[in-house]
DSSP file (Angstrom, degrees, kcal/mol; ACC not computed):
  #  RESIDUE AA STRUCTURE BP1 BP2  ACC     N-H-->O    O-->H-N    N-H-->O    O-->H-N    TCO  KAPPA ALPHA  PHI   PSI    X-CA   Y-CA   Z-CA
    1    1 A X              0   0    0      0, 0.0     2,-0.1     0, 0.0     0, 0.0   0.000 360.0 360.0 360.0 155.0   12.9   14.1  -10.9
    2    2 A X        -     0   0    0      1,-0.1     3,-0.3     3,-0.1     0, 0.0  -0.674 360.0-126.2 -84.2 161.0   12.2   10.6  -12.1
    3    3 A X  S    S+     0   0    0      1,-0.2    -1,-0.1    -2,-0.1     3,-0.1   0.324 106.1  38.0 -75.8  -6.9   10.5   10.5  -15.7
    4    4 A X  S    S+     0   0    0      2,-0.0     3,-0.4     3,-0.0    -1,-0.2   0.008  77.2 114.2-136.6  21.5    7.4    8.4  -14.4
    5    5 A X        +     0   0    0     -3,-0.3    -2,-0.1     2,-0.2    -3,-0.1   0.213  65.1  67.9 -51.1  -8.1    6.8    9.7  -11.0
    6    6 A X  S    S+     0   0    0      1,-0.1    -1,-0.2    47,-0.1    -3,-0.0   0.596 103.9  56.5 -72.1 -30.2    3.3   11.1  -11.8
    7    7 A X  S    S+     0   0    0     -3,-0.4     2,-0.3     2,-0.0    -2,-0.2   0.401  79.0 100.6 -77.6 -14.0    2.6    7.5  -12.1
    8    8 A X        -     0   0    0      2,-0.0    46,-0.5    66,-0.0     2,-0.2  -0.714  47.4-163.9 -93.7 151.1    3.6    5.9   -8.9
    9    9 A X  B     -a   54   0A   0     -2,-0.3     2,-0.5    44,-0.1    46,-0.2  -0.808  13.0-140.3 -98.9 156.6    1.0    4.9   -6.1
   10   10 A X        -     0   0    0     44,-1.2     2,-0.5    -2,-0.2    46,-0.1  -0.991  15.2-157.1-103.3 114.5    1.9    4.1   -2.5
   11   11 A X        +     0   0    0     -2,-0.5     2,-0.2    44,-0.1    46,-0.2  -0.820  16.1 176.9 -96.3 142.4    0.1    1.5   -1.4
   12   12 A X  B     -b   57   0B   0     44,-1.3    46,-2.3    -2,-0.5    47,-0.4  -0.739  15.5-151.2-132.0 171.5   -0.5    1.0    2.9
   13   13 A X        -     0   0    0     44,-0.2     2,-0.2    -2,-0.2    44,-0.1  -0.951  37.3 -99.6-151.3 144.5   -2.3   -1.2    5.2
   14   14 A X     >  -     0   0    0     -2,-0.3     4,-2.9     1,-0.1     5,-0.2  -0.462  38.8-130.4 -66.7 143.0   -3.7   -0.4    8.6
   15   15 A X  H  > S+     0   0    0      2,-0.3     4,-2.3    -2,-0.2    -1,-0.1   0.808 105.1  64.8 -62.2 -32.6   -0.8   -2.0   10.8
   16   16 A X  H  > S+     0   0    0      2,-0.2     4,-3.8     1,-0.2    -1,-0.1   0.964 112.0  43.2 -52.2 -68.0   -3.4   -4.0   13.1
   17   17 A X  H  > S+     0   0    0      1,-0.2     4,-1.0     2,-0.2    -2,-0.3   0.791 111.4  43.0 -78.7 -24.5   -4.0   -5.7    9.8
   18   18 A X  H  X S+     0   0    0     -4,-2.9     4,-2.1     2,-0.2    -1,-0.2   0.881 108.6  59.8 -51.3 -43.1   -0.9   -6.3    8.2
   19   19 A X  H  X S+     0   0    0     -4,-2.3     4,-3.1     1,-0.2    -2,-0.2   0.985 112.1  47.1 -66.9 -58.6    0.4   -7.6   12.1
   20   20 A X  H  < S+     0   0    0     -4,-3.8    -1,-0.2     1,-0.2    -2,-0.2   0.799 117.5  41.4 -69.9 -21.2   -3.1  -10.7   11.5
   21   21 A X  H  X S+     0   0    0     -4,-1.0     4,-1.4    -3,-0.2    -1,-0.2   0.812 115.3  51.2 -69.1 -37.3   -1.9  -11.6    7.7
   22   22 A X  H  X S+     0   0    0     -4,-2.1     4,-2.7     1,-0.2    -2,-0.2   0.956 110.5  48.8 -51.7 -50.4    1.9  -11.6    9.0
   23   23 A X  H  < S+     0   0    0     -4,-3.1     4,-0.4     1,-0.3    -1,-0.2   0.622 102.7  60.4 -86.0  -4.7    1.0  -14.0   11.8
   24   24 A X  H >4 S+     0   0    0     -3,-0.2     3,-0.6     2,-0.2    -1,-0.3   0.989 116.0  38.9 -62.7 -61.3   -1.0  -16.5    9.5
   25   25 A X  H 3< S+     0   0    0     -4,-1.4     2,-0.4     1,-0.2    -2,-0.2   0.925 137.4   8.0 -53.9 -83.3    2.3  -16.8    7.8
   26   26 A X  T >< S-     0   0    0     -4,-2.7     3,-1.7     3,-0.0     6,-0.3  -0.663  82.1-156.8 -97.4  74.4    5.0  -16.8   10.4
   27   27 A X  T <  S+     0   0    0     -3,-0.6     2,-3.2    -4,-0.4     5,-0.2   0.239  71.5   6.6 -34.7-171.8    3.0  -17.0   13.3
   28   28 A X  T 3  S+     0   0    0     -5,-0.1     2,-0.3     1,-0.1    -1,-0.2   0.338  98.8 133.7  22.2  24.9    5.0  -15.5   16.7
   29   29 A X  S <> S-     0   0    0     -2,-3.2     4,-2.8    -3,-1.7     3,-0.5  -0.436  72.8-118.7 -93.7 141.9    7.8  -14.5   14.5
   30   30 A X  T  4 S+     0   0    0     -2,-0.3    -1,-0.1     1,-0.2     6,-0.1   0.990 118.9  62.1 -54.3 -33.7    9.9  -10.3   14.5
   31   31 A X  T  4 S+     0   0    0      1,-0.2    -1,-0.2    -4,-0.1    -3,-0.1   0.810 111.7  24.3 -55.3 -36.7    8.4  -10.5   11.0
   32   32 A X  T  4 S+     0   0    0     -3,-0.5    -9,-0.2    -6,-0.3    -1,-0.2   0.714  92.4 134.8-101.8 -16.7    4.9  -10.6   11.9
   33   33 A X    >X  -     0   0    0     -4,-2.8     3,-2.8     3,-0.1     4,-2.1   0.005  61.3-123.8 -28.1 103.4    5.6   -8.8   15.7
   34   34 A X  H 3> S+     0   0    0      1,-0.2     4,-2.1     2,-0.2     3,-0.3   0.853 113.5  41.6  -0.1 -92.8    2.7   -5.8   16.3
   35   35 A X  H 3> S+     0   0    0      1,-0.2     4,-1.2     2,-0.2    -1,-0.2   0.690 105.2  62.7 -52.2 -14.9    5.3   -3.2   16.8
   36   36 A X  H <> S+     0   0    0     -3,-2.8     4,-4.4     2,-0.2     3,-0.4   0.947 112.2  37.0 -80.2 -59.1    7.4   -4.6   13.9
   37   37 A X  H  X S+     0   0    0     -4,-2.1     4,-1.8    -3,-0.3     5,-0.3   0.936 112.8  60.0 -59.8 -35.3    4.2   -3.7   11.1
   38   38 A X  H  X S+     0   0    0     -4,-2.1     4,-1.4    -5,-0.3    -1,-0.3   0.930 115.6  33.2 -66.2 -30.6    3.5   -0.5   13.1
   39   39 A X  H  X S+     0   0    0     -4,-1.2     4,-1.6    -3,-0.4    -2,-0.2   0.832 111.8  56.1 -73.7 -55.2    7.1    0.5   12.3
   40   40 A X  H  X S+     0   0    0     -4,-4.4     4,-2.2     1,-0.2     3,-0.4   0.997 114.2  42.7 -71.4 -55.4    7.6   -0.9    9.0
   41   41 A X  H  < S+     0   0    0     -4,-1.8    -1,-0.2     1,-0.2    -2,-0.2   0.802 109.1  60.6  -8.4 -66.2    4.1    1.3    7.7
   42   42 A X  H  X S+     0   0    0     -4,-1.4     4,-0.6    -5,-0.3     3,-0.5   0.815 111.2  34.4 -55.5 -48.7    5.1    4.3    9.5
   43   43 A X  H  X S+     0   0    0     -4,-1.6     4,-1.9    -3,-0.4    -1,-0.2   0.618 116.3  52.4 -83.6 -18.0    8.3    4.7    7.7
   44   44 A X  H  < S+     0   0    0     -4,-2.2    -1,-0.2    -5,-0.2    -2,-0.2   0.385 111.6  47.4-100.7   6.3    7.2    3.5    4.5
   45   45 A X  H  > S+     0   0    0     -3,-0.5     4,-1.7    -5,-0.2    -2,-0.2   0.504 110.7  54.4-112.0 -36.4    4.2    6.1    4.8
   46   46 A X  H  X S+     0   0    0     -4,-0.6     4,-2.8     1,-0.2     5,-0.2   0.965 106.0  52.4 -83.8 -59.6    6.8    9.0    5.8
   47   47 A X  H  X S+     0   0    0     -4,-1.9     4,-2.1     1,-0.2    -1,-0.2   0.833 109.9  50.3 -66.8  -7.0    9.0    8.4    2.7
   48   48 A X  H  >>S+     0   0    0      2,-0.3     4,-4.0     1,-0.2     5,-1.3   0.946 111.7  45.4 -66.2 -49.6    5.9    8.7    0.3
   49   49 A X  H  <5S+     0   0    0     -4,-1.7    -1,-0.2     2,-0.3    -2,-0.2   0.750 113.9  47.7 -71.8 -18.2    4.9   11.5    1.5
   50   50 A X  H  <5S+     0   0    0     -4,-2.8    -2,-0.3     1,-0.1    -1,-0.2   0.987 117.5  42.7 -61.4 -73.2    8.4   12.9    1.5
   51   51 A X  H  <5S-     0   0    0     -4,-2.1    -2,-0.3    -5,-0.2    -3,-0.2   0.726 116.9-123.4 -36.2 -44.9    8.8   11.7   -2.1
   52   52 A X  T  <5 +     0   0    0     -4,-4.0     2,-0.4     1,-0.3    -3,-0.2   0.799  54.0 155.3  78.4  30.7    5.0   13.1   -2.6
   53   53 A X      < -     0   0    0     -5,-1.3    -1,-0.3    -6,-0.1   -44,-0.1  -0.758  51.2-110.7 -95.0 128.1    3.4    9.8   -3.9
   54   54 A X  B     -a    9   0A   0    -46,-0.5   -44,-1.2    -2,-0.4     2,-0.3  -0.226  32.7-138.3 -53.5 155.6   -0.2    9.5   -3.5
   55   55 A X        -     0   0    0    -46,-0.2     2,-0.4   -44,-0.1   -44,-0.1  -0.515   9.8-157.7-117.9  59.9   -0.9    6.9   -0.8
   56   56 A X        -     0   0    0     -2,-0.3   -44,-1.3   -46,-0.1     3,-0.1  -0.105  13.9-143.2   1.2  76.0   -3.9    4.4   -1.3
   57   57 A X  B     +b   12   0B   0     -2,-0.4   -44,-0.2   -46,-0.2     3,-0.1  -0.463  23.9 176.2 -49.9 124.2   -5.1    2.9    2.0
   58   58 A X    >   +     0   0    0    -46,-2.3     3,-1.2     2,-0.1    -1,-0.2   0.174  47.9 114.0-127.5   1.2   -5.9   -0.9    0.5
   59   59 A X  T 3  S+     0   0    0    -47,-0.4   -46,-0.1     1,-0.3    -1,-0.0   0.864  95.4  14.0 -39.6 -61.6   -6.8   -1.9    4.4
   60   60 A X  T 3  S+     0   0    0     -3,-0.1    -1,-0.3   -47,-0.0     2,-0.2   0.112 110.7 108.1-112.5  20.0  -10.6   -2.5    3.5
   61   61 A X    <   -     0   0    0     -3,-1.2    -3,-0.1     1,-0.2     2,-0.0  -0.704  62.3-132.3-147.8 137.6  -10.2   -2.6   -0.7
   62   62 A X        -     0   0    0     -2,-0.2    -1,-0.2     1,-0.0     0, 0.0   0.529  27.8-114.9 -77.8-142.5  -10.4   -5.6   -3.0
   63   63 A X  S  > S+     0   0    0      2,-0.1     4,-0.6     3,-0.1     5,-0.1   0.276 126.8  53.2-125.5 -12.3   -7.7   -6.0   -5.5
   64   64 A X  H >> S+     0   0    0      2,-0.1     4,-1.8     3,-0.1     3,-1.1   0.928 110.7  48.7 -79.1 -68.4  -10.5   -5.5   -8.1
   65   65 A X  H 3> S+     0   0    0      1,-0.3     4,-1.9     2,-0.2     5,-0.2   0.584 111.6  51.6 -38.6 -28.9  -11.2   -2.1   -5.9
   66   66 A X  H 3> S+     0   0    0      2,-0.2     4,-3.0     3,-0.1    -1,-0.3   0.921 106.1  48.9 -78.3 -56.8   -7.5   -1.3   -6.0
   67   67 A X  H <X S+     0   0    0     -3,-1.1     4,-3.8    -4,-0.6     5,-0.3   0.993 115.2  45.7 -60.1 -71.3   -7.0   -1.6   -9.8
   68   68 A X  H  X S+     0   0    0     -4,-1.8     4,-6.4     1,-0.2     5,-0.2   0.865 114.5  52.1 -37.4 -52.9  -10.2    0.8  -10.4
   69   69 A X  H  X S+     0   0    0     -4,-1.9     4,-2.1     1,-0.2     5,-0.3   0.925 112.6  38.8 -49.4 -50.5   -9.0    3.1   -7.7
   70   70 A X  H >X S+     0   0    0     -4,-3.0     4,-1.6     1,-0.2     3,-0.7   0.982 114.4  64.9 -78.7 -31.0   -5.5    3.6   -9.0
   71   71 A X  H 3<>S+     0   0    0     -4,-3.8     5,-1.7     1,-0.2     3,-0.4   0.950 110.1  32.7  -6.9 -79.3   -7.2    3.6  -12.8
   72   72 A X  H 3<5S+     0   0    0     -4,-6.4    -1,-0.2    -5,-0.3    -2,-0.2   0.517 116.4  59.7 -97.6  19.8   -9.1    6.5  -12.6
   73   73 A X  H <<5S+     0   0    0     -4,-2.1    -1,-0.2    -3,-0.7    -2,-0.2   0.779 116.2  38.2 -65.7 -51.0   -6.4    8.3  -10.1
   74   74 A X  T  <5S-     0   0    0     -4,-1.6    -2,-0.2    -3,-0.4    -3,-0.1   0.114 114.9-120.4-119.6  -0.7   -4.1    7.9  -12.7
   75   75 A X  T   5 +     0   0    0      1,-0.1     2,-0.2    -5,-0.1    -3,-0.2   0.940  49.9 171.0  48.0  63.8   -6.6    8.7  -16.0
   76   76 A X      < -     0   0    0     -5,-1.7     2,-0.6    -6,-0.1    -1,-0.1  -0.469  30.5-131.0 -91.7 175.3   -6.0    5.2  -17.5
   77   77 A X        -     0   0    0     -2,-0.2     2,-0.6     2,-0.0    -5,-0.0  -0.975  11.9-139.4-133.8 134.9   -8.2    4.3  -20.4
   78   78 A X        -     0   0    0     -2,-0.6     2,-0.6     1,-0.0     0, 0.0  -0.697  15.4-153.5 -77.4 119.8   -9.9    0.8  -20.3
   79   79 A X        -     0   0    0     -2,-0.6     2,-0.3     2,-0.0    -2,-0.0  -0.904   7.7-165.1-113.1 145.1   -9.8   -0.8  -23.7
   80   80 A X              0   0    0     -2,-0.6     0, 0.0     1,-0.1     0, 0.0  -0.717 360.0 360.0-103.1 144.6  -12.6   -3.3  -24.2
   81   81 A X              0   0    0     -2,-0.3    -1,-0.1     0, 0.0    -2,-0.0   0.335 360.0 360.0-129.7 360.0  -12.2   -5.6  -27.2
């Protein structure tokens, strides 16, 4: 077992929505291709759950929203100074 593996998150994205970020970037490209994000997801969703790393859906979640989530997932302590 890894020594920090209590620690990891998976993070995923609805495929729909990865495929409209993709196509900003390299618009009509295998990189950005519908079936290419449903694929890449799918498998990258099967080995977490094989592995047995919690999965975080970030589809509708800020990056402020992300941070909190995996915070108190994860028992961090905030220190305020």
């Amino acid at each position: 077992m890894l020594p920090h593996k209590d620690r990891l998150f998976g993070l995923t994205i609805n495929p729909e929505r990865l495929h409209k970020i993709r196509e900003e970037r390299r618009p009509d490209s295998k990189y950005s291709a519908l079936e290419n994000c449903r694929y890449e997801v799918r498998e990258c969703e099967h080995l977490l759950e094989r592995e047995g790393i919690p999965i975080l859906d970030t589809t509708e979640k800020s990056i402020e929203e992300i941070a909190t989530t995996i915070s108190y997932r994860a028992k961090l302590r905030r220190h305020v100074y």
